[in-house]
C-alpha positions, 0 to 999 in steps of 0.5 A: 500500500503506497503511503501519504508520503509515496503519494507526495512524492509522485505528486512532487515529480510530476509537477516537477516535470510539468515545469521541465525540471528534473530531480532524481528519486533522492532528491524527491524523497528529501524535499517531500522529507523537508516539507513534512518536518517543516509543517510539523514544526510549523505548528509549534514556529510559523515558519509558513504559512502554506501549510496544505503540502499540494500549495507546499509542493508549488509554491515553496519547492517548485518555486524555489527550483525554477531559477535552475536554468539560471544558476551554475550547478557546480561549485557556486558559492550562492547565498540566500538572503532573507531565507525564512523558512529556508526558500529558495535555500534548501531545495536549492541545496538538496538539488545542486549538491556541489554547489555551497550556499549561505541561508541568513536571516535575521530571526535566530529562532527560525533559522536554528530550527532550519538548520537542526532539520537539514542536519537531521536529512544529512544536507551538508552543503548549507552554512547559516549566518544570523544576521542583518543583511545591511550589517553582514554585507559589510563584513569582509568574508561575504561583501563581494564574494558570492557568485550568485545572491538569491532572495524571495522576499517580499521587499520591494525591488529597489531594497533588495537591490541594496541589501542583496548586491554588496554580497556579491563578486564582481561578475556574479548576478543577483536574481530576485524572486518577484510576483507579477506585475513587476515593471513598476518596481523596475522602474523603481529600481533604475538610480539604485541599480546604477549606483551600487554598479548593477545592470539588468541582465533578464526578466524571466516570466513563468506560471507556477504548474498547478495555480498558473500564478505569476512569477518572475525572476529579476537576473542583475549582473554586477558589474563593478565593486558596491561602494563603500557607504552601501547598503545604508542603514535600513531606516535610510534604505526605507526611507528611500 
């Protein structure tokens, strides 16, 4: 008899491979793993607020997964800034092995439980760093340094951009995870953008499988070295 967690498993590869990604049986198993602990938890932490695993499946792990046509899978150093509940930081690890990744946030309870749950699945490619992202960024081991910077926070675009692109090296991308519309935060963005030496490189629009909701990723290059005064405090951030 197949068990509930067979059936979201198969219900996982298949939207999977409605949306041309492809996992193999371990990762599969480790996802669906994934989500169960974090809904059990979830009762205890609100870690989300999906909390039915067919809405889990496409909206946190399928959605987390659509950047890989967009990413290296080998050797990247890439941090997830903002992760939360761990997205898109944790499937994004249980897919890309070789690759390292960074998942900080600035909730020290939410990111403890993360981390003693991807330890209990043996995920080992994942550091967890508490912190600010507009103090962390200006710490030496991580400003200029990643190849890529990944968020699925709801900020608007234009704080993400300062908060995000001082992590990454020159040559490297900042890819937001934005829902649609999109063009007014865009046009937002254009003088930070250009200040902080970023430059747009694509606007990838996609259909979550199931909903067919709206989606985009927001790709940035990063052309030369953040300036030293950047990000600012984020009370100076908000405030435009």
């Amino acid at each position: 008899m197949i068990t509930q967690s067979e059936k979201y498993q198969i219900f996982l590869k298949e939207q999977a491979q409605n949306f041309e990604i492809e996992l193999d049986d371990n990762q599969i198993e480790k996802l669906i793993e994934y989500m169960h602990l974090i809904l059990q938890i979830n009762k205890q932490i609100n870690l989300t607020r999906i909390t039915n695993p067919k809405e889990f499946v496409e909206k946190h792990i399928i959605d987390s997964l659509a950047i890989l046509p967009f990413i290296k899978r080998e050797e990247q150093n890439i941090i997830d800034i903002g992760t939360g509940g761990g997205f898109p930081g944790v499937p994004l690890a249980i897919v890309c092995p070789k690759n390292k990744f960074v998942l900080l946030d600035a909730t020290a309870k939410k990111l403890k439980v993360i981390e003693r749950i991807t330890k209990e699945l043996n995920i080992n490619n994942i550091t967890f760093v508490h912190a600010r992202a507009e103090i962390a960024s200006h710490y030496p081991a991580y400003r200029d340094h990643f190849d890529y910077a990944v968020s699925r926070a709801v900020a608007q675009l234009k704080i993400l951009i300062e908060l995000c692109l001082p992590f990454v090296k020159v040559g490297g991308e900042f890819i937001a995870y934005k829902s649609d519309p999109y063009n007014n935060e865009l046009a937002l963005s254009e003088e930070i953008l250009k200040e902080l030496n970023g430059e747009l490189i694509t606007v990838n629009e996609y259909r979550l499988p199931i909903t067919s909701s709206s989606r985009v990723l927001i790709d940035i290059a990063k052309k030369n070295k953040t300036p030293k005064k950047y990000p600012r405090k984020f009370s100076e951030i908000k405030n435009g």
